[in-house]
N, C-alpha and C positions, 0 to 999 in steps of 0.2 A: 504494500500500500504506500501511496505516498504520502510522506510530511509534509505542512503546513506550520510555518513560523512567521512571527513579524521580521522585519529588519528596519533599521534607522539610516542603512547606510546603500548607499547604491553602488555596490562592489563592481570589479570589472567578470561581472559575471553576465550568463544570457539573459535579455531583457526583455518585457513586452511593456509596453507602452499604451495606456490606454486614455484614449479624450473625445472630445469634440473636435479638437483642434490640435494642431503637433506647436506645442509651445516650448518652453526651458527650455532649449535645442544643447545651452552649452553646460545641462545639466547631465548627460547621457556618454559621452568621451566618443563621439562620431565628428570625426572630419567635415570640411565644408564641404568637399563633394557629396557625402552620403547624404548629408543634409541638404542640397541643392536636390539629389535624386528624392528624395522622401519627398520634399514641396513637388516636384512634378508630377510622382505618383498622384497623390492627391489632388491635385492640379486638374488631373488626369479623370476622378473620378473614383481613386484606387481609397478601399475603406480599411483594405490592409496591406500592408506594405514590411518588406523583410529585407535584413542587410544581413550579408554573411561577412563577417572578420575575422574568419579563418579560426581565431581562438572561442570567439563568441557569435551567437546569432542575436541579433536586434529586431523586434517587429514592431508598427506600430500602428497602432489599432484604434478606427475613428468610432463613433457611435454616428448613425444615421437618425438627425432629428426630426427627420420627415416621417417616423414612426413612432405608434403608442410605447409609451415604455415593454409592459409585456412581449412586443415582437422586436423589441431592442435588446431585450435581454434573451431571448431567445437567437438573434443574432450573434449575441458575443457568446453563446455559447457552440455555436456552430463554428463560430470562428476560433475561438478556443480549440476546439480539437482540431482544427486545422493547424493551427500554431502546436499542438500537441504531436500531430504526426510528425511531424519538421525535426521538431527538436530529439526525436525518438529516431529519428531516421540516422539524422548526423550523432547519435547518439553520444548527447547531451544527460547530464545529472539532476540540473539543479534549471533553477530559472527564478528571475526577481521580475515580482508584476509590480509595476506602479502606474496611480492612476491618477488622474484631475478630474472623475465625472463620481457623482452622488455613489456610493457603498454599496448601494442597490445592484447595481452593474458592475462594481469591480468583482462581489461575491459571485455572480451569475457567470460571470469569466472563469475564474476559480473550480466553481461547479463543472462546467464544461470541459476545464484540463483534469480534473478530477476524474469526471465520466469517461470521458475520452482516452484516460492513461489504462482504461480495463480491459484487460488482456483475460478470454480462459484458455491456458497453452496446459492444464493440466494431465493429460492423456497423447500429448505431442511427446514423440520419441526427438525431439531436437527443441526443445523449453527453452533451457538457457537459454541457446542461440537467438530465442524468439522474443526473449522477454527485453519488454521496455528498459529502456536506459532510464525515462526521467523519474525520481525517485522525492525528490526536494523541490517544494515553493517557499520562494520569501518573499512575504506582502508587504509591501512600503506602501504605505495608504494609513494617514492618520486616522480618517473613518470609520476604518474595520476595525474590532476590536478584537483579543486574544480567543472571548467565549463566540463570539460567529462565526471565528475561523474551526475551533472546536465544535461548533455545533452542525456545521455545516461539513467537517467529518467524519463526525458519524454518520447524517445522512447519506453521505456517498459511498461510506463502509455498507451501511444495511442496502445498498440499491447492489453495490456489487456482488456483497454476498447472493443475495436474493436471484442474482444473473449467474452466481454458480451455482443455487439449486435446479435454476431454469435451464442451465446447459447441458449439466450432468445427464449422461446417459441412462436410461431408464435399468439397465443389466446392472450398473453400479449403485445406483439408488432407485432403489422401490418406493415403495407409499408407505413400509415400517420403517427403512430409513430413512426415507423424509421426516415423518414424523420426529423419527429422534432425533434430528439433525434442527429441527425446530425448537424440541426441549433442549439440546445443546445452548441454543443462542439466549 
């Protein structure tokens, strides 16, 4: 499963970036180029945009205001897991989310690298090989606080668990041990 911590500090670690608008530019340790490509992205249309620094990936992530919040956050969490694959591909550990828009949507980000990092590789003869790199979030967001990011772990533990009951083969778990597997939890 992966950890959820705050941080105070914006390490030269992989980042996402979340706003309405791509502001602090010389808060983030990106060059004037990347930052000239980021404006054009957006420029462009682009609601997410990614820089590869060979040691770190950078993305940054607009909210689309022409939408109710609910299909805003339902957005950042699609896009979340696209940011989730990425980082899991170039296999990546860790990642610092920070945000400028309401906690509403930084945690719905969150949720969706949560959701998104769920692998069942359990009955795969090559797991290791399979399994996700990213293992660590640090929230830099004065908004969120320590028990939402807890609280919003467990519900991501009980939705996973609940997707390895649902994937498990029926020859491995039957309906006695589903049951038990319920009195377990």
């Amino acid at each position: 499963m992966t950890s959820i911590s705050k941080t105070s500090v914006l390490k030269e670690d992989n980042l996402v970036i979340i706003g309405k608008s791509f502001k602090n530019k010389n808060e983030y340790g990106l060059t004037t180029e990347q930052v000239t490509y980021i404006e054009k992205q957006i420029a462009d249309g682009k609601k997410l945009v990614s820089i590869n620094q060979f040691t770190r990936l950078v993305f940054v992530v607009l909210i689309d205001d022409k939408k109710e919040a609910p299909q805003q956050k339902e957005a950042l969490r699609r896009t979340a897991n696209t940011v989730t694959g990425s980082l899991n591909e170039h296999k990546k550990t860790s990642v610092i989310i920070t945000s400028t828009v309401d906690k509403k949507f930084t945690l719905a980000f969150i949720e969706g690298i949560l959701l998104g990092n769920y692998q069942f590789i359990k009955h795969k003869a090559n797991a290791a090989k399979e399994k996700n790199t990213l293992s660590t979030l640090y929230v830099h967001d004065n908004g969120v606080t320590e028990k939402q990011l807890e609280e919003l772990n467990v519900l991501t533990e009980a939705v996973c668990k609940a997707r390895d009951l649902v994937n498990e083969p029926v020859n491995y778990l039957n309906a006695t041990d589903l049951a038990n597997a319920f009195v377990k939890m």
